[in-house]
C-alpha positions in Angstrom: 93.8 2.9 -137.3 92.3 -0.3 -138.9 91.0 0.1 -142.5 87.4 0.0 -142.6 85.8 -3.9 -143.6 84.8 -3.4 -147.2 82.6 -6.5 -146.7 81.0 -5.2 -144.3 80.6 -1.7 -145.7 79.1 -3.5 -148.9 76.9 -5.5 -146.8 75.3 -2.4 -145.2 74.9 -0.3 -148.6 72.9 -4.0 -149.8 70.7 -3.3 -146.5 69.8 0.4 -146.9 69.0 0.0 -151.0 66.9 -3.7 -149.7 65.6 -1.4 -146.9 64.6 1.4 -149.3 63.6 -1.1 -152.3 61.2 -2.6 -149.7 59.1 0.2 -147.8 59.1 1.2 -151.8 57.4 -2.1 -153.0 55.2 -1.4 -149.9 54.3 1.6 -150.4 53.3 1.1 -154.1 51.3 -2.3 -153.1 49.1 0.1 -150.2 48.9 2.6 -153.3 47.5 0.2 -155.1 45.4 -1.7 -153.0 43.6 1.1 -151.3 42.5 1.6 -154.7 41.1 -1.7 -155.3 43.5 -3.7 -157.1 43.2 -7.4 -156.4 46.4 -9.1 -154.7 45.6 -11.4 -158.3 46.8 -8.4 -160.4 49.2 -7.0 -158.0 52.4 -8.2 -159.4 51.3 -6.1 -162.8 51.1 -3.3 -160.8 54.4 -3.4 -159.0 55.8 -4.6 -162.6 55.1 -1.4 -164.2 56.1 0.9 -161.2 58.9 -1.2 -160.2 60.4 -3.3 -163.1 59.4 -6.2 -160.4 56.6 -8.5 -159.5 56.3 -9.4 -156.2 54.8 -12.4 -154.2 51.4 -12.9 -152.9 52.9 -13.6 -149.8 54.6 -10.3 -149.7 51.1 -8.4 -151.0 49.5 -10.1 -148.5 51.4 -9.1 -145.8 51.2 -5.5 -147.0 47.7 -5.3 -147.2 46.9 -7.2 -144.0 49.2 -5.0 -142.1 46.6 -1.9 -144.0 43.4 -4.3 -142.5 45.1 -4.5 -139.2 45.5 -0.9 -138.6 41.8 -0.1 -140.0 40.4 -2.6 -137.3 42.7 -1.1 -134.8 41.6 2.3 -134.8 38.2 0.9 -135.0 38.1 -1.5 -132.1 40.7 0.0 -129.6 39.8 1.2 -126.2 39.8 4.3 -124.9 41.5 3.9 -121.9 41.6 8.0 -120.5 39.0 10.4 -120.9 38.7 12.9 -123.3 37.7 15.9 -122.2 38.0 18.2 -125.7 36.6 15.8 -128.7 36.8 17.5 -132.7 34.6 16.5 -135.0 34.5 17.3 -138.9 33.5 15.6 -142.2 35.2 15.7 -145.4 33.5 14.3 -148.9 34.6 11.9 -151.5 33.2 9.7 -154.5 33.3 6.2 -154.0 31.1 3.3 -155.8 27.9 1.9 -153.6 25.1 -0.1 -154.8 26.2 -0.3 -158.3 26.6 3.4 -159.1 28.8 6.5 -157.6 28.0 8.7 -155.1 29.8 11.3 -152.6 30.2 9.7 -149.1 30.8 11.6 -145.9 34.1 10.3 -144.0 33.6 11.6 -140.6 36.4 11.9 -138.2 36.7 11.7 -134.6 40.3 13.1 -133.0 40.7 14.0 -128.6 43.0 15.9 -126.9 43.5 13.7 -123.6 44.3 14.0 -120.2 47.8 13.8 -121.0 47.6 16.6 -123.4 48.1 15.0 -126.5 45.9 14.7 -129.7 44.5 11.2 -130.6 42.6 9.6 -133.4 39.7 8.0 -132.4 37.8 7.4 -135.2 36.8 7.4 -138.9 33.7 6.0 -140.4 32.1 6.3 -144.0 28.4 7.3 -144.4 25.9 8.5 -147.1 25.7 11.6 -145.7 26.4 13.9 -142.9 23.5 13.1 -140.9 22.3 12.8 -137.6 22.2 9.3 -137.7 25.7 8.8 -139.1 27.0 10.9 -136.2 25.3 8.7 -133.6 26.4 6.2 -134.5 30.3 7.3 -135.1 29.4 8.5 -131.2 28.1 5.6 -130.0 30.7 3.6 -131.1 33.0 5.8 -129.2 31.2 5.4 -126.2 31.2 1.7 -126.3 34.9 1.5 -126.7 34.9 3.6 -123.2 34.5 7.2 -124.5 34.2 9.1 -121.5 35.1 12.9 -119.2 34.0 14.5 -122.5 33.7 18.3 -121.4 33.2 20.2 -124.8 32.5 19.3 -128.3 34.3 21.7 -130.9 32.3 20.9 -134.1 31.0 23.4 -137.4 27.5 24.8 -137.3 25.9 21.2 -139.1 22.7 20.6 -137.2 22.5 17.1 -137.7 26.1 16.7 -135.8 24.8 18.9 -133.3 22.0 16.8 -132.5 23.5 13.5 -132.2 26.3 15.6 -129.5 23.3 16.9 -127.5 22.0 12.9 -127.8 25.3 10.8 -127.0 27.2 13.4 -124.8 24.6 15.4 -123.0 26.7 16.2 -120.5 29.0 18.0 -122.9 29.2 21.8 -123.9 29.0 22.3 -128.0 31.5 25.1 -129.3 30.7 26.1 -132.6 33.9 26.4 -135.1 34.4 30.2 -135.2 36.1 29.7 -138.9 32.8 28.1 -140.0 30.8 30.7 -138.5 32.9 33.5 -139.9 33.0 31.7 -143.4 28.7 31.7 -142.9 28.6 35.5 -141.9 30.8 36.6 -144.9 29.0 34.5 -147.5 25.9 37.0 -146.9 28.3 39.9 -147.0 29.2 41.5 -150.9 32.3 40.8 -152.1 33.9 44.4 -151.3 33.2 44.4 -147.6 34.2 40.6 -146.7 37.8 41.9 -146.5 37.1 44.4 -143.1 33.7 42.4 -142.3 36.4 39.2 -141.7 39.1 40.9 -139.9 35.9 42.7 -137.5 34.6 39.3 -136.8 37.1 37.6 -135.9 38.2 40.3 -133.7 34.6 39.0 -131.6 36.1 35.8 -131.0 39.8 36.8 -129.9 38.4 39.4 -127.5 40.3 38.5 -123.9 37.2 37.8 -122.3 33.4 36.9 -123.4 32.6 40.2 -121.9 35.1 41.9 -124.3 33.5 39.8 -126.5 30.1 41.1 -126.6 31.0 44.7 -126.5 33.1 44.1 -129.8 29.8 42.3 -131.3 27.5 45.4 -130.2 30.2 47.9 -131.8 30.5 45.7 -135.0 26.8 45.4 -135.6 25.9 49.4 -134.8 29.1 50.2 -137.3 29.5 48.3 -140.7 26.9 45.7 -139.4 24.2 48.4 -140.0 24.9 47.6 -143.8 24.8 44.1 -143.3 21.4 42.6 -141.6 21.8 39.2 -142.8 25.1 38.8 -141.7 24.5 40.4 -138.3 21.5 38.2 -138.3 24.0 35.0 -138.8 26.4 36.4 -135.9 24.1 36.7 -133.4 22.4 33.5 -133.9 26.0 31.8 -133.8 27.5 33.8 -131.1 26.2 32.1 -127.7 27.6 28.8 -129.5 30.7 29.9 -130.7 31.8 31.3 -127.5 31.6 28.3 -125.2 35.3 28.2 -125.2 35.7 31.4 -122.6 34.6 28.7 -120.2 37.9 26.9 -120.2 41.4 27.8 -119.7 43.0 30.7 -121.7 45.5 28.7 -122.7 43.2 26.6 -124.6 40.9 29.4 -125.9 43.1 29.4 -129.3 43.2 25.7 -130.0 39.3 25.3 -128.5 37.4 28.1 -130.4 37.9 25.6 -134.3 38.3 22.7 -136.3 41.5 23.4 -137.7 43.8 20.9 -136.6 42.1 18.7 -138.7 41.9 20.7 -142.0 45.6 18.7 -142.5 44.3 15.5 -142.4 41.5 16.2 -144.9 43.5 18.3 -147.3 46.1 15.6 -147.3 43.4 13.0 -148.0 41.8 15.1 -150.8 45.1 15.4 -152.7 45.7 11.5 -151.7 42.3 10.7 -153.7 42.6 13.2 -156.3 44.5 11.2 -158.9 42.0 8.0 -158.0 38.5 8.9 -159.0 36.3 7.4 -157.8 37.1 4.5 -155.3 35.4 0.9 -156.2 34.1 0.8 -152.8 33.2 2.3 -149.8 36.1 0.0 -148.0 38.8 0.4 -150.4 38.0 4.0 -149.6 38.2 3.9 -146.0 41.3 1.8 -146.5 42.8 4.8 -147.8 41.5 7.5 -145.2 42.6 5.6 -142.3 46.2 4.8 -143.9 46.2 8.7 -144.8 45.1 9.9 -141.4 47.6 7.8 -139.3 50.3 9.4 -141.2 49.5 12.3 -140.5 48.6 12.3 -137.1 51.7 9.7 -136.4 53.8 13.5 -134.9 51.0 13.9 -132.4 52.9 11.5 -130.2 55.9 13.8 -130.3 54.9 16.9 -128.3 52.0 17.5 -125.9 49.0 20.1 -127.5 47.8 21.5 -124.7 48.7 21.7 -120.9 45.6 19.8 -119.2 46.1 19.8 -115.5 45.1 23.8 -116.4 41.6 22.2 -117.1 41.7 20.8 -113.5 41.4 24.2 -112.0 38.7 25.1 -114.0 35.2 24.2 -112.6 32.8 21.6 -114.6 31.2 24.0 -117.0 28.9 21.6 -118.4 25.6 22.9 -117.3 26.3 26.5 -117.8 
């Protein structure tokens, strides 16, 4: 057997440390730059973390790859419709008008007709408002946002509103964790353990039904004690429950927000060594970089088996 080509071998060890040296550079230049630093003082920056100063060719590259992908998500097309659409906000501090505040990042993710999640959107505002969610919607829509058959969002009336608005042909499920987290908060401390487990028992009943017969027992047993919280349940339950509509299957993957607590606890310990961003776009910068990270597996395996969904009548009106 021929020896193995020692110049060759030594050219492919070069490769893999320039390979790794690189997407290191890169990745300490996004760091950085999500964060505000000026392509100026960029070679400081990769200086100290690398013992290297780059170009501003190569910075620029870096960051208008970041810029690219930003205006991507923003601008691309919906091209299938979306009939399950998640929305949630999570809260950071970045600089506007001269002084810090804590902006809302709202995010938009679909499962589609081919039964995988997608990003659709994120967008910065002053606050989780109606208005902010309108527009986050609208700008859906005109990128071709359509088939939408039920909204899974938490109890915020403002989001609520702007759903009803944009999508009125759209069913609004109520997160079940955000309505279980409400009920216990006006429970004391030494009955949230059994008053949790009970009410979430509601919502994985086998059928709405069920579901209602496990509310009734719940509030004439340990609810007796607990008014206010049965008060909270009630008023939450027709909204909570829209998801007995649609395909078993689904029910566990319909009924909350949860497939995007990742993404925001993966941006909040992105942004917890940064402070407060500079800007409101350096901060986006980073959300969106963050987000398509972590949402890059979705491609790998289908979520949810959709042509179940075809089966099921439109529920919309009910």
């Amino acid at each position: 057997m021929a020896e193995p080509n020692s110049d060759l071998i030594g050219r492919a060890l070069t490769l893999g440390r320039y390979k790794r040296r690189t997407g290191e550079l890169d990745e300490a230049i996004t760091s950085a730059y999500v964060q505000g630093v000026s392509t100026r003082k960029m070679g400081k920056v990769t200086r100290a973390l690398m013992g290297e100063a780059v170009s501003r060719s190569t910075v620029s590259r870096v960051t208008r790859t970041l810029e690219e992908k930003v205006e991507a998500l923003r601008t691309q097309p919906l091209t299938q419709a979306i009939p399950y659409l998640y929305l949630d906000a999570t809260f950071l501090d970045a600089r506007w008008a001269r002084t810090v505040q804590n902006v809302s990042a709202l995010v938009a993710y679909g499962v589609g007709e081919d039964g995988h999640r997608h990003l659709l959107a994120v967008t910065l505002g002053g606050s989780e408002s109606a208005d902010s969610w309108l527009d986050l919607l609208r700008q859906l829509l005109e990128r071709g946002l359509r088939g939408v058959r039920l909204v899974i969002a938490d109890g915020h009336a403002g989001l609520a509103a702007a759903a009803r608005q944009a999508l009125p042909e759209a069913r609004l499920q109520r997160c079940t964790v955000h309505l279980t987290r409400n009920v216990l908060a006006k429970a004391p401390w030494r009955l949230r353990g059994r008053l949790g487990k009970e009410t979430s028992a509601v919502f994985e009943a086998p059928s709405l039904e069920d579901a209602r017969k496990r509310l009734e027992a719940l509030e004439e047993g340990l609810g007796r004690h607990l008014p206010e919280a049965m008060e909270c349940l009630r008023e939450g339950f027709a909204a909570a429950t829209c998801f007995f509509a649609f395909p078993k299957a689904h029910w566990k993957r319909l009924r909350s927000t949860n497939g995007l607590e990742r993404l925001h606890g993966e941006v909040k310990r992105r942004i917890r060594g940064v402070g407060a961003f500079p800007d409101r776009a350096s901060a986006l910068r980073l959300i969106i970089a963050v987000a398509l990270e972590v949402t890059g597996v979705w491609d790998d395996r289908r979520y949810l088996d959709m042509s179940l969904l075809k089966s099921t009548p439109d529920t919309a009106a009910a």
